[in-house]
PyMOL Python script that loads the backbone (N, CA, C, O; Angstrom):
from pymol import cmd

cmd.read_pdbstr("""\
ATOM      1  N   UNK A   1     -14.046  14.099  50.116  1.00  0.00           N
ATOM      2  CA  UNK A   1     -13.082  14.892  50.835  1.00  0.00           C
ATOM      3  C   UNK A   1     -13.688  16.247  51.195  1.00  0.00           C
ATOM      4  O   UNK A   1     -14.654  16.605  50.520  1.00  0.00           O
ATOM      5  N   UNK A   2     -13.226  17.087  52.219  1.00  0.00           N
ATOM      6  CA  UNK A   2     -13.840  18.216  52.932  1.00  0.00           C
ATOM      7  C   UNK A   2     -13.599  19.425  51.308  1.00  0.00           C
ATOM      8  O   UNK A   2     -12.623  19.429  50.557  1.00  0.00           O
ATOM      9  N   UNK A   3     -14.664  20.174  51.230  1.00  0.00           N
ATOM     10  CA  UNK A   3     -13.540  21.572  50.303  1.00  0.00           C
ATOM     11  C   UNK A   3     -14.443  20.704  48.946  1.00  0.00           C
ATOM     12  O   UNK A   3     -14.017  21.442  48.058  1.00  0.00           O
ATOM     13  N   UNK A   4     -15.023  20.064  48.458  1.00  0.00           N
ATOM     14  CA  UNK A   4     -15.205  19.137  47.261  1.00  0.00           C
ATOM     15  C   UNK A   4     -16.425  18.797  46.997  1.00  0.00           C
ATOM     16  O   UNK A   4     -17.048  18.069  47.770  1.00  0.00           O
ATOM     17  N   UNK A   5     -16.890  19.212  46.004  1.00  0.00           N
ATOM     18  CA  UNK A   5     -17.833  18.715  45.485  1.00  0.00           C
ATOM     19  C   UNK A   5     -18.434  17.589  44.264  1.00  0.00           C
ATOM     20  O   UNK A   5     -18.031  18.102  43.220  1.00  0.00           O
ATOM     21  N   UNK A   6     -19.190  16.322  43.892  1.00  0.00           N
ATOM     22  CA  UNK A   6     -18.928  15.758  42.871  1.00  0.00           C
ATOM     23  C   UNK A   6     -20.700  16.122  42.305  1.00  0.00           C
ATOM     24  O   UNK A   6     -21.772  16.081  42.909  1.00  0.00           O
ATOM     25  N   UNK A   7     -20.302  16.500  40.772  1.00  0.00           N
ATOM     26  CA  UNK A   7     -21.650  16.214  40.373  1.00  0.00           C
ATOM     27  C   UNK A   7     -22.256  15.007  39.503  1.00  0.00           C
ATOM     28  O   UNK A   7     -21.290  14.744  38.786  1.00  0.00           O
ATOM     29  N   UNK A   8     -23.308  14.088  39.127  1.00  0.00           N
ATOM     30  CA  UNK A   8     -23.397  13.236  38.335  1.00  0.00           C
ATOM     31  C   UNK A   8     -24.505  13.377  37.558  1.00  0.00           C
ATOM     32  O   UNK A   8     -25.551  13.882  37.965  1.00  0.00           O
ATOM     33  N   UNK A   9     -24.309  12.913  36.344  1.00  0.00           N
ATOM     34  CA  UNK A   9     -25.415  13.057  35.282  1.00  0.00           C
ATOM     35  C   UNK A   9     -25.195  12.018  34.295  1.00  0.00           C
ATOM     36  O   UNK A   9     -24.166  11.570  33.789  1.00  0.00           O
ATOM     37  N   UNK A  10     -26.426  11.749  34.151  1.00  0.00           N
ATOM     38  CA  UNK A  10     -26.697  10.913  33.019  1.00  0.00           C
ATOM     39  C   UNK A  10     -27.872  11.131  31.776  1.00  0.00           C
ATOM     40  O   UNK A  10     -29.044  11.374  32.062  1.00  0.00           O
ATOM     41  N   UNK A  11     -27.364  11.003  30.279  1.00  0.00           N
ATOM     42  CA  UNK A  11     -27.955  11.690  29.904  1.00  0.00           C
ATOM     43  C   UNK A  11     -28.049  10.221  28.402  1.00  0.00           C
ATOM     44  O   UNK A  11     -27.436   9.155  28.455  1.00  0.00           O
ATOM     45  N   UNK A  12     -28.956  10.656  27.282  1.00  0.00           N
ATOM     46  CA  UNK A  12     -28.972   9.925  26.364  1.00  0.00           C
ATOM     47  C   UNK A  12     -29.494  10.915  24.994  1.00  0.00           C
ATOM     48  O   UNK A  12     -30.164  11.947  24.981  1.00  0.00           O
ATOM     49  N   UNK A  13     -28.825  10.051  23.785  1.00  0.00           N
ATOM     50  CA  UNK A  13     -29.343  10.553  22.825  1.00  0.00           C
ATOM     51  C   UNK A  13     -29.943   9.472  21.323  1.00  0.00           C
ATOM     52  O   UNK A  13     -29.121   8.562  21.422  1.00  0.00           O
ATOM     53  N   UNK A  14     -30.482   9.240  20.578  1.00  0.00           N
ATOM     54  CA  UNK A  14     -30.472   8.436  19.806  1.00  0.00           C
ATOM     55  C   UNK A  14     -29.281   7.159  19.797  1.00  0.00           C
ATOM     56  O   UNK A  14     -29.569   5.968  19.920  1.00  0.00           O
ATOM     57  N   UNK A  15     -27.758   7.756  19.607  1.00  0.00           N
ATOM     58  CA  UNK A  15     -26.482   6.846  19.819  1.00  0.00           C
ATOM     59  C   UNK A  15     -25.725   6.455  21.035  1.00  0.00           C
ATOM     60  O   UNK A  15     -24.965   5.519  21.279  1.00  0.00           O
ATOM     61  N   UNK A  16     -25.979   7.031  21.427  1.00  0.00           N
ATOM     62  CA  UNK A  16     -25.004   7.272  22.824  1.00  0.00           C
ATOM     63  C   UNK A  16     -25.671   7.688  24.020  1.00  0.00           C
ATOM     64  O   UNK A  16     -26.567   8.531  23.970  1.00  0.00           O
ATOM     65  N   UNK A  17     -25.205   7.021  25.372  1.00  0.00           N
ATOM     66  CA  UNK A  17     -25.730   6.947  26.604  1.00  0.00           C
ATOM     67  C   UNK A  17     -23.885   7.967  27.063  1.00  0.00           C
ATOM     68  O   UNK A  17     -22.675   7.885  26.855  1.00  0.00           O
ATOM     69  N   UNK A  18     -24.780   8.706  27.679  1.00  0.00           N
ATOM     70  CA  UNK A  18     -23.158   9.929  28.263  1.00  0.00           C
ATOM     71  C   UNK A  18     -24.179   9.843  30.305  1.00  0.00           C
ATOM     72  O   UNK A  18     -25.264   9.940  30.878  1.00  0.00           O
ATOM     73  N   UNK A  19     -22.165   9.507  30.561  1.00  0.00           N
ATOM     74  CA  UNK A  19     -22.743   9.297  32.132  1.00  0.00           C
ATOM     75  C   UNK A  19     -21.301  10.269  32.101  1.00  0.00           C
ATOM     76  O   UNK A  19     -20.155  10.034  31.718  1.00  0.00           O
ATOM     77  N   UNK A  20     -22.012  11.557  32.744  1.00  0.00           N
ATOM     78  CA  UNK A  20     -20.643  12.607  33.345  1.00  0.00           C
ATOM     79  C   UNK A  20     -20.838  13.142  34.912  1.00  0.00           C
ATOM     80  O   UNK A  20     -21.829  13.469  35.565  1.00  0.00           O
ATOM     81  N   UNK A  21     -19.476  13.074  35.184  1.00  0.00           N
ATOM     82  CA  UNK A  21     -18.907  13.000  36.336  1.00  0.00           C
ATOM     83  C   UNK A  21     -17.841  14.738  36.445  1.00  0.00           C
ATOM     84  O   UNK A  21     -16.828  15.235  35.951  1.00  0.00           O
ATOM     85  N   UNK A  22     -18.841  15.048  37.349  1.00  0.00           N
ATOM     86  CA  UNK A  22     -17.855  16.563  37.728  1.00  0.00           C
ATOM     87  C   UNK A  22     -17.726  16.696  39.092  1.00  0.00           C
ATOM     88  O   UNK A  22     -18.503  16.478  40.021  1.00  0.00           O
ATOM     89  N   UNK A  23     -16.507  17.125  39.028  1.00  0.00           N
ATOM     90  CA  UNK A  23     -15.762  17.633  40.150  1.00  0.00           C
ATOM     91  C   UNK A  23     -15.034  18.587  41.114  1.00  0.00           C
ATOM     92  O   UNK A  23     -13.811  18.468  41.185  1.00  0.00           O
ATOM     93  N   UNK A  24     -15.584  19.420  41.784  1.00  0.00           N
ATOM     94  CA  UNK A  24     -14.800  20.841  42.019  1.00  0.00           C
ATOM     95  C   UNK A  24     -13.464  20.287  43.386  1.00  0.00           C
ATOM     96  O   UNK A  24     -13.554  19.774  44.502  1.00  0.00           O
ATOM     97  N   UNK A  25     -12.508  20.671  42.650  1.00  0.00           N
ATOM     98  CA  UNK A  25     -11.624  19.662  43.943  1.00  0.00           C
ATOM     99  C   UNK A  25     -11.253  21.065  44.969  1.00  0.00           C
ATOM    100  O   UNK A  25     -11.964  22.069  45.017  1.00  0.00           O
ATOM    101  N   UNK A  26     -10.024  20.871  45.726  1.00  0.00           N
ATOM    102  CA  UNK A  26     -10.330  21.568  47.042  1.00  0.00           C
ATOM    103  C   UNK A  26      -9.081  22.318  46.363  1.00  0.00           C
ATOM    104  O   UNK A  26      -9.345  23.515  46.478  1.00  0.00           O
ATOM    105  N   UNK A  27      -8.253  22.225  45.924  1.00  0.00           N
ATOM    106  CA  UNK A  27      -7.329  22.618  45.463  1.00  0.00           C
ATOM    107  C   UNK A  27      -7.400  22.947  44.050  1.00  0.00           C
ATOM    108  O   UNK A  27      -8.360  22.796  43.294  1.00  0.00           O
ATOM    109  N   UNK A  28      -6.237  23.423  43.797  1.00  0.00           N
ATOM    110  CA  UNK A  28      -6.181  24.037  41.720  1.00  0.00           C
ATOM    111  C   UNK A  28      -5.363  22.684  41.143  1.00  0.00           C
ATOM    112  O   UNK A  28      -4.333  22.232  41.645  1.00  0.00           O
ATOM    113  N   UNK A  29      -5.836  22.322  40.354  1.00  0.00           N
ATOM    114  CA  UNK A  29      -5.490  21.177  39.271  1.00  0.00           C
ATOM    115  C   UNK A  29      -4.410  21.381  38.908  1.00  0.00           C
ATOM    116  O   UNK A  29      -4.453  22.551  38.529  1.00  0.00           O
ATOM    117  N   UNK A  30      -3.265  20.957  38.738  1.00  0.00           N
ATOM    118  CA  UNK A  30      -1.671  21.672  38.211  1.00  0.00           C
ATOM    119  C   UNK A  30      -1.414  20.335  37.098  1.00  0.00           C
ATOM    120  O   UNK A  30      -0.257  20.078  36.766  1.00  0.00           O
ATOM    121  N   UNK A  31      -2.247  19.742  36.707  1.00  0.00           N
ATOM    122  CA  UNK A  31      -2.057  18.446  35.696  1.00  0.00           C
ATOM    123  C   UNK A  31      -2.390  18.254  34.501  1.00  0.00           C
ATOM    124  O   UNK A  31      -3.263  19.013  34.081  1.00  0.00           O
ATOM    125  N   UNK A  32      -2.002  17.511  33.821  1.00  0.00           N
ATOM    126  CA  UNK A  32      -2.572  17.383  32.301  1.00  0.00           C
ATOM    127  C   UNK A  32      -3.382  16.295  32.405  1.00  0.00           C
ATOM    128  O   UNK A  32      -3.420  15.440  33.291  1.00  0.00           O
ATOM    129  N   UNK A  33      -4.329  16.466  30.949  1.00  0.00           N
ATOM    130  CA  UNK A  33      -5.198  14.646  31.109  1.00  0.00           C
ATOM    131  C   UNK A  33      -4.106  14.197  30.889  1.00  0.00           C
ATOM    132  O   UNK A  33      -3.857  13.470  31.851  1.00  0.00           O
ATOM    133  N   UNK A  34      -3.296  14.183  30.212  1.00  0.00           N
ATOM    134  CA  UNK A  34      -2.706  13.011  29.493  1.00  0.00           C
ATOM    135  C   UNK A  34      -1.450  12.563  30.544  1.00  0.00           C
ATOM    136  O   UNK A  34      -0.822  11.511  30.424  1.00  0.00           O
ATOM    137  N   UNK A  35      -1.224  13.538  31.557  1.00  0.00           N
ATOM    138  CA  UNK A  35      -0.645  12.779  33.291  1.00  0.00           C
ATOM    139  C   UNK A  35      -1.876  11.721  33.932  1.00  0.00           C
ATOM    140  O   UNK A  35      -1.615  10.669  34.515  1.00  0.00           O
ATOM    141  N   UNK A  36      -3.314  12.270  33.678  1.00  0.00           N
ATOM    142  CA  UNK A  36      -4.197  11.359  34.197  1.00  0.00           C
ATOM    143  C   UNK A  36      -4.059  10.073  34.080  1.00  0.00           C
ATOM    144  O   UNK A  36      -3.945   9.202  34.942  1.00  0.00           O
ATOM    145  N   UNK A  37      -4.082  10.006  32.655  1.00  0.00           N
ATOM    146  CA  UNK A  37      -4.573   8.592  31.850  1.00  0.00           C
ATOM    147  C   UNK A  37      -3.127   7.723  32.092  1.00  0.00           C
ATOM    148  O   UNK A  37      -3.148   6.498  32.212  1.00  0.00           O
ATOM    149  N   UNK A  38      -2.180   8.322  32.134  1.00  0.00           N
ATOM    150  CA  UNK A  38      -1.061   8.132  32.060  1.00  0.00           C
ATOM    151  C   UNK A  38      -0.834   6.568  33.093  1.00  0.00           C
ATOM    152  O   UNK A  38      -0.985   6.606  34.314  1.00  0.00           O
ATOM    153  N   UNK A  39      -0.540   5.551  32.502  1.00  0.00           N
ATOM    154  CA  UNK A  39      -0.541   3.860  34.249  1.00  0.00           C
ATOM    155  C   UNK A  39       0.595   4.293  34.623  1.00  0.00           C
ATOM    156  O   UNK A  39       1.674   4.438  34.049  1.00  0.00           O
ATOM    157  N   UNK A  40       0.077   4.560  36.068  1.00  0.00           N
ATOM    158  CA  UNK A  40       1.031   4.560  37.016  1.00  0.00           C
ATOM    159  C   UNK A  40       1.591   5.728  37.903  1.00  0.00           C
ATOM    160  O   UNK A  40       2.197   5.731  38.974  1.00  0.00           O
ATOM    161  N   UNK A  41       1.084   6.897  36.904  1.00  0.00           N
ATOM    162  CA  UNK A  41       1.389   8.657  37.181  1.00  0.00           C
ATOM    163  C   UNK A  41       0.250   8.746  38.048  1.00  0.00           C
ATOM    164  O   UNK A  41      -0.902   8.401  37.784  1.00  0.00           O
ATOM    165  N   UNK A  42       0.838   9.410  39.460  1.00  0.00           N
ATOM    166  CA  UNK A  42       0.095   9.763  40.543  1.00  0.00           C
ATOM    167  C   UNK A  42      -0.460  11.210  40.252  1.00  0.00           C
ATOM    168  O   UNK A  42       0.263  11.964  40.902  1.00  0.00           O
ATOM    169  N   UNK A  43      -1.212  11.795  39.716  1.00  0.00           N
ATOM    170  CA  UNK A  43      -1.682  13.345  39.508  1.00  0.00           C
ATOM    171  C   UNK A  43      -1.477  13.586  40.646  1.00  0.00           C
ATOM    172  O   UNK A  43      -0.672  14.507  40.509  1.00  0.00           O
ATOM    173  N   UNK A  44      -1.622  13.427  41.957  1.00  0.00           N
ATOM    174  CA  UNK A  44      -1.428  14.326  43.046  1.00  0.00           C
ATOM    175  C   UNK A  44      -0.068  14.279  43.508  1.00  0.00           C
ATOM    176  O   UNK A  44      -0.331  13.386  44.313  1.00  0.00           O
ATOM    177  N   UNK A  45       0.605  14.385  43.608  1.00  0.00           N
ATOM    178  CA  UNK A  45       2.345  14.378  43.905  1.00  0.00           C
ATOM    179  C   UNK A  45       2.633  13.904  44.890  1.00  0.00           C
ATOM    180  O   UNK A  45       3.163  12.824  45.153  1.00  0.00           O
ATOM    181  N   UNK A  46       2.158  15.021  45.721  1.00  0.00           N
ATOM    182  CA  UNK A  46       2.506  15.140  47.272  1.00  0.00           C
ATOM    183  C   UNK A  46       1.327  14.156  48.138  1.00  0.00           C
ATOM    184  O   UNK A  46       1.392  14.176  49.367  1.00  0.00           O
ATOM    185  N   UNK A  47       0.545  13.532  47.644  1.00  0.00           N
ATOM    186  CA  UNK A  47      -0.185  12.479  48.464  1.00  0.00           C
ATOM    187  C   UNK A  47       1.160  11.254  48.716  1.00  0.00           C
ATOM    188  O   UNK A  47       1.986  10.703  47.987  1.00  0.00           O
ATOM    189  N   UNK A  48       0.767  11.225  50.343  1.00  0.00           N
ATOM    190  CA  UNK A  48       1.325   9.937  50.783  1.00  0.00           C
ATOM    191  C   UNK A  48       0.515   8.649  50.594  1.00  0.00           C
ATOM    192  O   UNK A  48       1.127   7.643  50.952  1.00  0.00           O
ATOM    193  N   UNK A  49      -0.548   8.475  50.182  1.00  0.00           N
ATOM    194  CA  UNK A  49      -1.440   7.442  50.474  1.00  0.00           C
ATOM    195  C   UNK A  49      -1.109   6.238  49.607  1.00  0.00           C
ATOM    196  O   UNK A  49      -0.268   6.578  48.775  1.00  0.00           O
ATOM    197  N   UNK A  50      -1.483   4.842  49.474  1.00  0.00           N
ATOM    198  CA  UNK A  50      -1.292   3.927  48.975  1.00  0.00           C
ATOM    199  C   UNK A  50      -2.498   4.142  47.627  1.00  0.00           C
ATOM    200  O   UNK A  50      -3.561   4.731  47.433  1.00  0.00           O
ATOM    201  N   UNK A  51      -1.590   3.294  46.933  1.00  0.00           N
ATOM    202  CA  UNK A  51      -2.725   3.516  45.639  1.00  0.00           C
ATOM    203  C   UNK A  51      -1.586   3.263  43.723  1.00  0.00           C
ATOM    204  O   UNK A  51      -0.426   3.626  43.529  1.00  0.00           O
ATOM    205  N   UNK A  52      -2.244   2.770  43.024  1.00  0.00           N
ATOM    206  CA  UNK A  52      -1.190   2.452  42.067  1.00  0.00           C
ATOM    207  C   UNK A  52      -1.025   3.138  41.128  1.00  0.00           C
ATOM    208  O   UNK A  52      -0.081   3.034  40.345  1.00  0.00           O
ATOM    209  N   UNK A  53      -2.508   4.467  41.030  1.00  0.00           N
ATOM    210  CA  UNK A  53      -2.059   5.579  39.722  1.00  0.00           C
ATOM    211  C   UNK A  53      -3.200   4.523  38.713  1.00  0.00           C
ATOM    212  O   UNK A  53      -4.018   5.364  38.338  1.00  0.00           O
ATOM    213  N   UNK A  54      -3.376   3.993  38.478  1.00  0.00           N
ATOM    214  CA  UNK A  54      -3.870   3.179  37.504  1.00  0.00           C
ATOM    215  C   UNK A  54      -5.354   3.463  37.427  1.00  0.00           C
ATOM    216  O   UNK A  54      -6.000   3.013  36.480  1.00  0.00           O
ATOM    217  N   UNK A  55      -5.984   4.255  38.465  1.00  0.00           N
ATOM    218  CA  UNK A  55      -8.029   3.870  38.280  1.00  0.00           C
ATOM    219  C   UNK A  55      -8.207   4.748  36.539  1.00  0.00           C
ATOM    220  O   UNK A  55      -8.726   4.053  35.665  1.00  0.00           O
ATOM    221  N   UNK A  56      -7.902   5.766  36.264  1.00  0.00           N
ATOM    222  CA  UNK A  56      -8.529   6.149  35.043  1.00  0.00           C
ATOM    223  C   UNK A  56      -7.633   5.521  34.232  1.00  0.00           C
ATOM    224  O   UNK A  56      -8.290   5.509  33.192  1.00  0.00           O
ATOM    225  N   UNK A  57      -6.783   5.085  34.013  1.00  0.00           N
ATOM    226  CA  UNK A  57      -5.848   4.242  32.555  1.00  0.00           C
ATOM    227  C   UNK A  57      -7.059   2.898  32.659  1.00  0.00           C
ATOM    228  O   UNK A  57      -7.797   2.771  31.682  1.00  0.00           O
ATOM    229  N   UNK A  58      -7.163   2.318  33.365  1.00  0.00           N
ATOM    230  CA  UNK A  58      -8.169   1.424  33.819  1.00  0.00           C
ATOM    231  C   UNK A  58      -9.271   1.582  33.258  1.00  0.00           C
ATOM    232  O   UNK A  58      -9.560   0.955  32.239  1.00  0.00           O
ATOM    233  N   UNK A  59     -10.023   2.388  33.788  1.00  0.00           N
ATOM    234  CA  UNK A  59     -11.270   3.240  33.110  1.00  0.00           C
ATOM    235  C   UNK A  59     -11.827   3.470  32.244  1.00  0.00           C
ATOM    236  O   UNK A  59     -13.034   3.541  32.016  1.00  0.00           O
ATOM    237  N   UNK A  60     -10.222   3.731  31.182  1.00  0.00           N
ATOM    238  CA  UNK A  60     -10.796   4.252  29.853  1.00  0.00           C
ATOM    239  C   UNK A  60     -10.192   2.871  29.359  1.00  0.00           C
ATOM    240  O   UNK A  60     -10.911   2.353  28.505  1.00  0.00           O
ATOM    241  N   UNK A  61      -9.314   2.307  29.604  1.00  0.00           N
ATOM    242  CA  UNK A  61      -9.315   0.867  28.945  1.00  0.00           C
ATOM    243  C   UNK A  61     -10.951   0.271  28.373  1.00  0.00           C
ATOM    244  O   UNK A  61     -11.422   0.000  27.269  1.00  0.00           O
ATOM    245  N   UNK A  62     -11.526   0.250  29.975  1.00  0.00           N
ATOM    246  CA  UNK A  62     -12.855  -0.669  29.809  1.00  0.00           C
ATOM    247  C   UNK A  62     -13.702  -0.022  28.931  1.00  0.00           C
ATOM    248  O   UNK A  62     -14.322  -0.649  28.072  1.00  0.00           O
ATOM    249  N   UNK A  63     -13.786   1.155  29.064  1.00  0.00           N
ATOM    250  CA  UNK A  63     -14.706   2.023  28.260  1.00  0.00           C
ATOM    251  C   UNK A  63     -14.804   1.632  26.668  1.00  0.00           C
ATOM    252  O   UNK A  63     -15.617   1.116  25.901  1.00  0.00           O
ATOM    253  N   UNK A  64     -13.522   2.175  26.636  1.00  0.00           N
ATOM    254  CA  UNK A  64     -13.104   1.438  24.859  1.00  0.00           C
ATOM    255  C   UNK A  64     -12.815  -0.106  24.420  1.00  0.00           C
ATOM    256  O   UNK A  64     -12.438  -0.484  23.311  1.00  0.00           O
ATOM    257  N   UNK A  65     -13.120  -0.997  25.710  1.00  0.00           N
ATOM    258  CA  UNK A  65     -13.356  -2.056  25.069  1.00  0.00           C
ATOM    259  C   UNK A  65     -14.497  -2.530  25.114  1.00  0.00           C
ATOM    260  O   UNK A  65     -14.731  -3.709  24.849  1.00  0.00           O
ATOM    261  N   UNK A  66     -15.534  -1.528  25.518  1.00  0.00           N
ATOM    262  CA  UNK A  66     -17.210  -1.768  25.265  1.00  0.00           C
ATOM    263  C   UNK A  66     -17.566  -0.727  23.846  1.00  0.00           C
ATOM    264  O   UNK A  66     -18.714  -0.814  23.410  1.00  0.00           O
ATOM    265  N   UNK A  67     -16.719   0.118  23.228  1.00  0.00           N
ATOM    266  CA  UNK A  67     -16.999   0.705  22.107  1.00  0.00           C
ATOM    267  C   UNK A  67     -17.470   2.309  22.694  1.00  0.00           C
ATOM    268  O   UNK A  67     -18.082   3.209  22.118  1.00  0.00           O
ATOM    269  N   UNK A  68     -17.000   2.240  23.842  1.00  0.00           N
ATOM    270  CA  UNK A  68     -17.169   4.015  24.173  1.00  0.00           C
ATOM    271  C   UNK A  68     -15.744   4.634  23.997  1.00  0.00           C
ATOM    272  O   UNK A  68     -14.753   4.067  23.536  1.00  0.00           O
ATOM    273  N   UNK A  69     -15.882   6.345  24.614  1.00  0.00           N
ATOM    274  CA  UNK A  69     -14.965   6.782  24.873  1.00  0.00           C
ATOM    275  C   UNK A  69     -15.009   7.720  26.255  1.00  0.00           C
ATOM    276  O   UNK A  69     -15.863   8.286  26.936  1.00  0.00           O
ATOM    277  N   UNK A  70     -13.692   7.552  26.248  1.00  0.00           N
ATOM    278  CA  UNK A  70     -13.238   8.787  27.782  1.00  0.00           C
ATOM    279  C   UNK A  70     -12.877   9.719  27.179  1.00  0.00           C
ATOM    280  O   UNK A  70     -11.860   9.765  26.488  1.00  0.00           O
ATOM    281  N   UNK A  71     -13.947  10.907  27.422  1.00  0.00           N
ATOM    282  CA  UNK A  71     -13.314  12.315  27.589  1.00  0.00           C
ATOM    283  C   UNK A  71     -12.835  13.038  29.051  1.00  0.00           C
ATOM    284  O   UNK A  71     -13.478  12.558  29.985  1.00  0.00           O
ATOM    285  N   UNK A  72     -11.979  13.952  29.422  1.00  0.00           N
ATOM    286  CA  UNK A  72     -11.714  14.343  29.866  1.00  0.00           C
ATOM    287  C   UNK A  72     -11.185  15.688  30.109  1.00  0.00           C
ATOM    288  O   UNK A  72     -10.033  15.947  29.762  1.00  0.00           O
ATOM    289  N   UNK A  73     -12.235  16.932  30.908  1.00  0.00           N
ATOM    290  CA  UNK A  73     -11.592  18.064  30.799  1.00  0.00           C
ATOM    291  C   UNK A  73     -11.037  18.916  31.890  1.00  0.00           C
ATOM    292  O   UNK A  73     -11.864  18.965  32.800  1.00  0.00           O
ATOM    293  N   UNK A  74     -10.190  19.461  32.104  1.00  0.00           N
ATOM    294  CA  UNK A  74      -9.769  20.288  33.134  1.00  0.00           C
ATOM    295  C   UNK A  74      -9.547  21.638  33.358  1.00  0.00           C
ATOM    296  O   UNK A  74      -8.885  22.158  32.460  1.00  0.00           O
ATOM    297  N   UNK A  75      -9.835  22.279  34.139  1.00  0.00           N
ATOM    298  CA  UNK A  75     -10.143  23.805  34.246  1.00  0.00           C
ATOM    299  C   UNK A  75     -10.286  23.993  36.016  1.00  0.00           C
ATOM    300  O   UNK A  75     -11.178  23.697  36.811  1.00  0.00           O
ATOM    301  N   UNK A  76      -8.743  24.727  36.181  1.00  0.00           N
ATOM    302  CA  UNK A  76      -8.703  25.338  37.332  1.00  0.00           C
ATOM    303  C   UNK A  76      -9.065  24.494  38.692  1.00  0.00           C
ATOM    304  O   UNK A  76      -8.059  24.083  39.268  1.00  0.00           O
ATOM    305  N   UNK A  77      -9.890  24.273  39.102  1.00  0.00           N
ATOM    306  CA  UNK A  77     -10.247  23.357  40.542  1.00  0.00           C
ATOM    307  C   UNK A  77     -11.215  22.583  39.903  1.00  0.00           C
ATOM    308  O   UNK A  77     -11.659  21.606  40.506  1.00  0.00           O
ATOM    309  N   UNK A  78     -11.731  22.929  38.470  1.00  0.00           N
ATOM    310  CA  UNK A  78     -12.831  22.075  38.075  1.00  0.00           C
ATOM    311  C   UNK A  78     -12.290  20.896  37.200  1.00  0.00           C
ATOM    312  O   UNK A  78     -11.675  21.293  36.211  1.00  0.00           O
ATOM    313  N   UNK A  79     -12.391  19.335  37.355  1.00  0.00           N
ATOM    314  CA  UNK A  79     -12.797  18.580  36.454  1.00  0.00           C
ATOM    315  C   UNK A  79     -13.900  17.832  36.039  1.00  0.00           C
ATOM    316  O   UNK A  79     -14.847  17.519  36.761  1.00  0.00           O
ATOM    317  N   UNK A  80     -13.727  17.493  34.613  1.00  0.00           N
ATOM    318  CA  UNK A  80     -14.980  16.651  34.113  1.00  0.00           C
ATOM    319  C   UNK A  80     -14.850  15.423  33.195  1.00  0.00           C
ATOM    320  O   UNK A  80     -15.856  14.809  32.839  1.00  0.00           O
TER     321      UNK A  80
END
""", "prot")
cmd.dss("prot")
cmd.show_as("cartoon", "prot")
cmd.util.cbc("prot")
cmd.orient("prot")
């Protein structure tokens, strides 16, 4: 989207493989994670677009049924 930036990284340590995903959105974040994760809660309100709310409840489903986890942080126009 115009206004937006995404960054990606991948990183490793002895246990754990960390693949992070940042985001400066175009607008200020007015949401909680836990609206994110939430099936079915649209974080953006006022979007008309089609879509079911579900990609990160989804997400972190799969994650934790390979033995990872989803973190998630938010700050102002920034997420990660």
């Amino acid at each position: 989207m115009p206004d937006t930036r995404v960054h990606l990284a991948l990183g490793e340590n002895a246990h754990q493989l960390m693949f992070t995903i940042k985001n400066v959105s175009a607008c200020d974040i007015d949401y909680t994670v836990e609206d994110l994760l939430e099936r079915l809660k649209r974080a953006d309100q006022s979007r008309h677009t089609e879509g079911s709310g579900l990609r990160l409840a989804i997400a972190k489903s799969i994650v934790v049924l390979h033995g990872g986890q989803l973190h998630i942080e938010l700050a102002s126009y920034y997420f990660k």
